[in-house]
N, C-alpha and C positions, 0 to 999 in steps of 0.2 A: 543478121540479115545484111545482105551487102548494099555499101551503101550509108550502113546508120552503124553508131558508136555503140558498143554495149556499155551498160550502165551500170554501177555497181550494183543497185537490187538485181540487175540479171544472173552476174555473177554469184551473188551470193544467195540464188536461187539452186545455181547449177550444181553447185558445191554441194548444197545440202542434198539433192536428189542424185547426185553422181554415188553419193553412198548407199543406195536401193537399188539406184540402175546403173545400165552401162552407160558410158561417156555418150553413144548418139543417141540415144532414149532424153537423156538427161537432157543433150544440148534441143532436142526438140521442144521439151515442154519447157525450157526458157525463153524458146523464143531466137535460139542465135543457132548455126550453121554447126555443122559435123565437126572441120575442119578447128570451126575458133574454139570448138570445145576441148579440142584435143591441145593447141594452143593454150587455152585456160588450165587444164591441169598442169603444164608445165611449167608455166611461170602463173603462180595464186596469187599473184599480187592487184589489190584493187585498182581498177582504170583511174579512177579519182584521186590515187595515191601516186600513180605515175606522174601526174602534170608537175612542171618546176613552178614555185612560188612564182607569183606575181610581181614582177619589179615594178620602178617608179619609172612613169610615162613621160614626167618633167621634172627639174631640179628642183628640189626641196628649199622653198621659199624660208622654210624658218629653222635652214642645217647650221646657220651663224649664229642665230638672235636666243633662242629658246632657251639654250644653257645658259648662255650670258646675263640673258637680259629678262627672260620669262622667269625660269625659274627662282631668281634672287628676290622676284616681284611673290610669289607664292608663298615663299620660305618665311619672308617677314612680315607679312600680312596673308594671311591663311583665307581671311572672309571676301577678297578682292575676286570682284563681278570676271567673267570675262572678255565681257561686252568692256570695260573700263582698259583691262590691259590691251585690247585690240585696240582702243582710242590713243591708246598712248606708244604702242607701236606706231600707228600711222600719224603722231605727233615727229616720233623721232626718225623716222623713215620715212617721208613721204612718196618715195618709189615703189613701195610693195603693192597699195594699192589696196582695193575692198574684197578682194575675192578668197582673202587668203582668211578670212569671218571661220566659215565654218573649218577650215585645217586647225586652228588653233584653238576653235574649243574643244575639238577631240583629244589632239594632242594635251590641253590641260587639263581634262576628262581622266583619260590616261593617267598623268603623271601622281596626281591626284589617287588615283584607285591603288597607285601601287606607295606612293610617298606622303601623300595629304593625312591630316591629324584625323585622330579614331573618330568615328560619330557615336551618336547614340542609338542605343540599341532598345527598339521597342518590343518589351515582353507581352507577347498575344496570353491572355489568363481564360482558365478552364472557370464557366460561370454554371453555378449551382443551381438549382429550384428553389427559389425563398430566400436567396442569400441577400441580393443587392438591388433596391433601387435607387434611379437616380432622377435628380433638378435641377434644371437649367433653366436660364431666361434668353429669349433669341430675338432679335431686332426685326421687325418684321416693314418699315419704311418702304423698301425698295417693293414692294407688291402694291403701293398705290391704290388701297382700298380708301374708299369712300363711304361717310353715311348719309344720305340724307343729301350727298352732295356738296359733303363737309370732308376735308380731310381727314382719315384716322388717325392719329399718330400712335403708337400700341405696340406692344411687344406680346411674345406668348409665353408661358410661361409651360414647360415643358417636362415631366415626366415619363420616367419607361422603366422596363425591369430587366436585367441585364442577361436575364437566361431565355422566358420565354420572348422580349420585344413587345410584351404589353404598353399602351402610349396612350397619354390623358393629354389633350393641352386642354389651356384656359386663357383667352383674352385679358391681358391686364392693361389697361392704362395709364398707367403711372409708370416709375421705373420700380428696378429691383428693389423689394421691400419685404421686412417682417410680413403684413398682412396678404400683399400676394402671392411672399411663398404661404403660409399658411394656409389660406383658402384654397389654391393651388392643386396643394397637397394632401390637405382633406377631400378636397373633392375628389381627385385621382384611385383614393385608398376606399374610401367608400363606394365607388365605379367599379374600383376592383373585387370587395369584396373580403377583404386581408391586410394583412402586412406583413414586410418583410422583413429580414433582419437588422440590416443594414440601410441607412440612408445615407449617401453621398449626394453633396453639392460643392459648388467651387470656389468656397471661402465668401460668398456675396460680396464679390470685391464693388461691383456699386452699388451696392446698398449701404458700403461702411464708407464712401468718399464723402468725402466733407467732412465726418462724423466725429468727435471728439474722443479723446480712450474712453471714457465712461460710458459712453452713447454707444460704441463698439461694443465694448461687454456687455451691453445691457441689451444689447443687437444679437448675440450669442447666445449669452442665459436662456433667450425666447424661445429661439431656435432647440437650442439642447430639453429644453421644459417641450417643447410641443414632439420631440423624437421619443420622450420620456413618456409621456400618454400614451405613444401608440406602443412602447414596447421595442422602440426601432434605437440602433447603435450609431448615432451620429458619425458624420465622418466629413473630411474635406481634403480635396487633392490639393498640391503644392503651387503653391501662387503663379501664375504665368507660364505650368505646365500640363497644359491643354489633354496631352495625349492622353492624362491619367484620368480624366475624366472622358475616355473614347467612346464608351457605351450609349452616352447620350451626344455629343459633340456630332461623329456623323450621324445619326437619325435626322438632328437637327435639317444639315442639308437638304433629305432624303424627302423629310415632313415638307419643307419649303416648297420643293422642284413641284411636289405635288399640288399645294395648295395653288402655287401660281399654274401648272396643268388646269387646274380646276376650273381655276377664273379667267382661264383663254378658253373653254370649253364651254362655258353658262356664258358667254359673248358681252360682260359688264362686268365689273370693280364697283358699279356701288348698290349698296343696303337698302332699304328701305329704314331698316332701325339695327342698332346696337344686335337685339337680340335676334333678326335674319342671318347676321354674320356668324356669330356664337353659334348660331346649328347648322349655319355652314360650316365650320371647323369642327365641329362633331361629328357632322356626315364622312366626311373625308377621313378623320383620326379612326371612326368605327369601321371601315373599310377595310383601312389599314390591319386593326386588329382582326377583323374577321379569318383573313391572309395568314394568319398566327394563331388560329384557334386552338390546333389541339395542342402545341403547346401551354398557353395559356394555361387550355384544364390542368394541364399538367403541372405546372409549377402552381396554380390555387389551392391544391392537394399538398404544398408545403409552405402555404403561408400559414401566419398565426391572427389566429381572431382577429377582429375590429374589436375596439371597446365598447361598455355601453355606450358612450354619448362621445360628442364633438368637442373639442378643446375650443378656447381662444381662438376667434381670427380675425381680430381687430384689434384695436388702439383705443382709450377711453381716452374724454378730454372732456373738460369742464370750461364751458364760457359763459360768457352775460350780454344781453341783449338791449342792444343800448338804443337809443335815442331816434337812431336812421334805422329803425325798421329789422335790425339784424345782426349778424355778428360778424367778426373777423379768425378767419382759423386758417393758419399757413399761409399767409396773404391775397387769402380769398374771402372777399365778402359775400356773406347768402343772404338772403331777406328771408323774414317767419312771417308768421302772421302779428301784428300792432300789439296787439293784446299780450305779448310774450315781453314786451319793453321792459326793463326792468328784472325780469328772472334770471337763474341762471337755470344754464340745460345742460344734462348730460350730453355728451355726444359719443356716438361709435364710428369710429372711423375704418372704414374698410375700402377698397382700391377702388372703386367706382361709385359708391354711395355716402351717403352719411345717413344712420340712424340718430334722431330726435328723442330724448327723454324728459320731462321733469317729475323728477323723482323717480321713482316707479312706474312712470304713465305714459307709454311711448304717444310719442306726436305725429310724427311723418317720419318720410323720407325723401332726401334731398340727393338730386346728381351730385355728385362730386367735382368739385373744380380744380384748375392747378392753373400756378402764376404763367403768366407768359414768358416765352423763351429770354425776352429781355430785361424779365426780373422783373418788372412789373405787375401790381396786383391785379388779379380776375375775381371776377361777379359772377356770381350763380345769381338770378333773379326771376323771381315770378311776380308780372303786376299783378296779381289778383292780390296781392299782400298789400301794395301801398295805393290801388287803386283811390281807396275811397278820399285819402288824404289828399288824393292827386287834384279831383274833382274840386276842392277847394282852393288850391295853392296850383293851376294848370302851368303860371309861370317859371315853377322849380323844374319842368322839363325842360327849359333851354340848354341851361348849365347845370345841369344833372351827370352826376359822377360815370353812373353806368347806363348812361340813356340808351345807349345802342345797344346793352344786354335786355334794357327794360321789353325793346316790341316784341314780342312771340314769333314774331313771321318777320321775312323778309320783306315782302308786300307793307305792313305798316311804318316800315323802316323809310322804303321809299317812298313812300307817301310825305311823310313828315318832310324829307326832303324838297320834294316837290311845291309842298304847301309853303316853304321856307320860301323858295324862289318867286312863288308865286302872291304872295301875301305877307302881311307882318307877320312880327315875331308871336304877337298877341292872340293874334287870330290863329296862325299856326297850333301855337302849343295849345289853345281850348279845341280848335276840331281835332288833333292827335289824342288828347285826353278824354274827347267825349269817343270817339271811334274806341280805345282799350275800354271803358267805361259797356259801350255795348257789348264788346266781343263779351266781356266778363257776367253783363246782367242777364243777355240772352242765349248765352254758351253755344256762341254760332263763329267762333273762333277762325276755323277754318272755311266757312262759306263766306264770310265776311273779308278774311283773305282773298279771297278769289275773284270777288264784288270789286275787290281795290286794285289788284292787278287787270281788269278790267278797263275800269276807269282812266289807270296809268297808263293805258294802250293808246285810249281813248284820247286823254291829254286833256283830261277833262277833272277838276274836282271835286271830292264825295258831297255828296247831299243829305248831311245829317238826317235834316227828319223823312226823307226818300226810306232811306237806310234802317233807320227804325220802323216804319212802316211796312218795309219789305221783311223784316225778320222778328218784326210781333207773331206774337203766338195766335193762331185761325181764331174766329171766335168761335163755331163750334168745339173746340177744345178748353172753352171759360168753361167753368162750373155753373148752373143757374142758380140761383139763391134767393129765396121767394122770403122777404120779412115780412111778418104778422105784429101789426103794432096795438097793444093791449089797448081796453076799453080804459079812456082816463076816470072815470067816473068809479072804477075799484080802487083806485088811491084812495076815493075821497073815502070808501068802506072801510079801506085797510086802517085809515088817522082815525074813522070810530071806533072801530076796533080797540087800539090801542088808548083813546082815552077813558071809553068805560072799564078796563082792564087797572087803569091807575087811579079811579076816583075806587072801585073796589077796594083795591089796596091800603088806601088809605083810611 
């Protein structure tokens, strides 16, 4: 059309219809003039091919510098940013100036693509049904989850299966370890419903820091013994290369972007408890899978059995309960109950609990604790254990080891506070002692919290016998209890009784 430029898709419209039709047939249904078509048959060269390269619109700021001085910088240090060799350009030439940034990291883009040392080469592998799964552990910090209005600190502990993307996580608390990958892993495989051939992890590189060669292998053997139950080929990719474990590595990402999706979508970060969060990350991971179902069936149709039963996935320990009410394990002290002083107790140690034993006879179970970041020891504590002791000795709250683990609530924390400022020390620690003393006798814990935030508004202090009063039990909920007191005058029967009974006798 006169006027506009034919374009190579026209031309190479023309061409191919020039050979069914005649040249003005042809040049019509491309769109261009009679004349240019007959032009185009004679010279078939593309419009696009005709133009002369493009030259340089200004003198090449780096036609001096680059062999000299760039390249010699490349050749002997290979890994050099080039952000750092432009710094150092503009050390030694301070005329060139800031714009010449991006000309020169093409140009060592460039030199690089055709002269730079070989990279490595990542082999994409064809994954089987049933062949591979894998474990990882992933930092989960920067998501700002809360419980209770308590920071979490937590990592997940992450499973998947490398053909169909079946994906288990599990809340751990602690760091990488024997019992969290175990529990982890049983739980994932049991979810699943099989196992696969193969398990890959990534050497548990921390869960073996610190650890001693002995503690190392004995970190191993577990591992290798708990792959051996399920029938699964242990395995581990090479220390500090990441790609060989890719299958789970990006999910990891993928799983994140989501969870934090999740938690800009529900409009709050924090829990009500541990276990709201835990089916929070259930709901989302089963999402995920659903997304991957018919795979799934498909690769379950070549996993192999589960076992009858569950391995190991814990830690045993054996302590003694001493004197303060408790014991010491990993430089956490827990309180039991009084009556345990003196025993010792099995313990099972698993990532967020402890199970209680003596002997044979489980006892409880206790949160699990860990020292603080500063290497100091932490308190698992429940007054309901040293209450009654308390009652007697109220002055061992002042300078009490783990007092601020002792109050249940925040509310009685500040209270004690308050009564500090506001009173002796004497008086303080008998009304903080007699207030756990209630919460415990009249199992009003949390109303009685609420009574004391209250009060604390108020600026006013609790009214022990108010307080009792207010959370005595109604008296229509007493039992009534009618005694019937015997006629005394059948004693005096029952002693006849028995003496004509022994003059008989005798």
């Amino acid at each position: 059309m006169p006027g506009r430029h034919v374009t190579d898709h026209q031309m190479r419209l023309f061409m191919t219809l020039k050979q069914t039709h005649s040249i003005p047939i042809a040049a019509a249904k491309a769109g261009i003039s009679q004349a240019t078509g007959y032009r185009l048959n004679s010279d078939p060269v593309l419009p696009g091919q005709k133009k002369p390269p493009r030259g340089r619109r200004r003198p090449d700021p780096l036609a001096e510098i680059f062999d000299a001085e760039v390249v010699p910088l490349l050749t002997s240090s290979p890994g050099l940013r080039p952000v750092a060799i432009f710094e150092e350009l503009l050390r030694r030439h301070p005329d060139l100036g800031p714009g010449i940034r991006r000309t020169l990291e093409r140009r060592i883009r460039a030199w690089r693509a055709e002269h730079g040392p070989e990279q490595e080469v990542i082999f994409r592998q064809i994954h089987t049904p049933g062949r591979m799964g894998l474990s990882d552990f992933t930092a989960m910090g920067k998501l700002c989850v809360t419980v209770a209005g308590q920071s979490l600190d937590h990592r997940l502990y992450h499973f998947r299966l490398a053909y169909s993307g079946f994906e288990h996580a599990h809340v751990v608390l602690g760091g990488e370890s024997y019992v969290a990958l175990a529990e982890g892993l049983q739980n994932a495989l049991w979810s699943l419903g099989g196992v696969p051939q193969e398990h890959r992890t990534d050497s548990l590189s921390a869960a073996f820091k610190n650890l001693d060669r002995s503690a190392q292998a004995d970190l191993t053997d577990r591992v290798d013994a708990l792959c051996r139950h399920y029938g699964m080929t242990p395995s581990r990719n090479t220390k500090g290369v990441a790609h060989e474990n890719g299958a789970i590595e990006s999910p990891h990402g993928h799983l994140k972007r989501a969870i934090e999706d999740a938690l800009i979508m529900r409009g709050s970060r924090d829990f009500e408890t541990l276990g709201a969060y835990r089916a929070f990350i259930d709901e989302i991971v089963g999402r995920i899978n659903a997304r991957n179902a018919k795979r799934i069936d498909i690769e379950r149709a070549s996993l192999k059995p589960l076992p009858d039963r569950r391995t190991t996935d814990h830690e045993e320990v054996t302590v003694r309960v001493t004197s303060s009410g408790g014991f010491l394990l990993r430089k956490v002290f827990y309180t039991v109950p009084s009556r345990l002083i003196g025993h010792q107790l099995r313990v099972r140690l698993y990532d967020d609990r402890l199970e209680l034993f003596l002997g044979a006879t489980f006892l409880q179970t206790l949160p699990r604790g860990r020292a603080t970041p500063s290497g100091s020891h932490g308190h698992v504590v429940n007054y309901r254990h040293v209450i009654h002791s308390l009652r007697r000795k109220p002055m061992a709250l002042m300078g009490l080891v783990y007092r601020d683990q002792l109050f249940p609530r925040r509310a009685f924390r500040d209270m004690f506070a308050a009564l500090l400022e506001q009173t002796s020390e004497k008086t303080a620690c008998r009304m903080a002692v007699d207030l756990l003393a209630l919460a415990h006798d009249r199992g009003c814990e949390a109303e009685l919290a609420a009574q004391l935030d209250e009060d604390l508004r108020q600026r006013r202090l609790p009214d022990i016998q108010a307080l009792r009063a207010l959370f005595a039990p109604p008296p229509e909920t007493l039992p009534g209890i009618s005694v019937q007191l015997a006629d005394l005058s059948s004693y005096d029967r029952l002693v006849g009784d028995v003496t004509i009974t022994e003059e008989a006798a005798a």
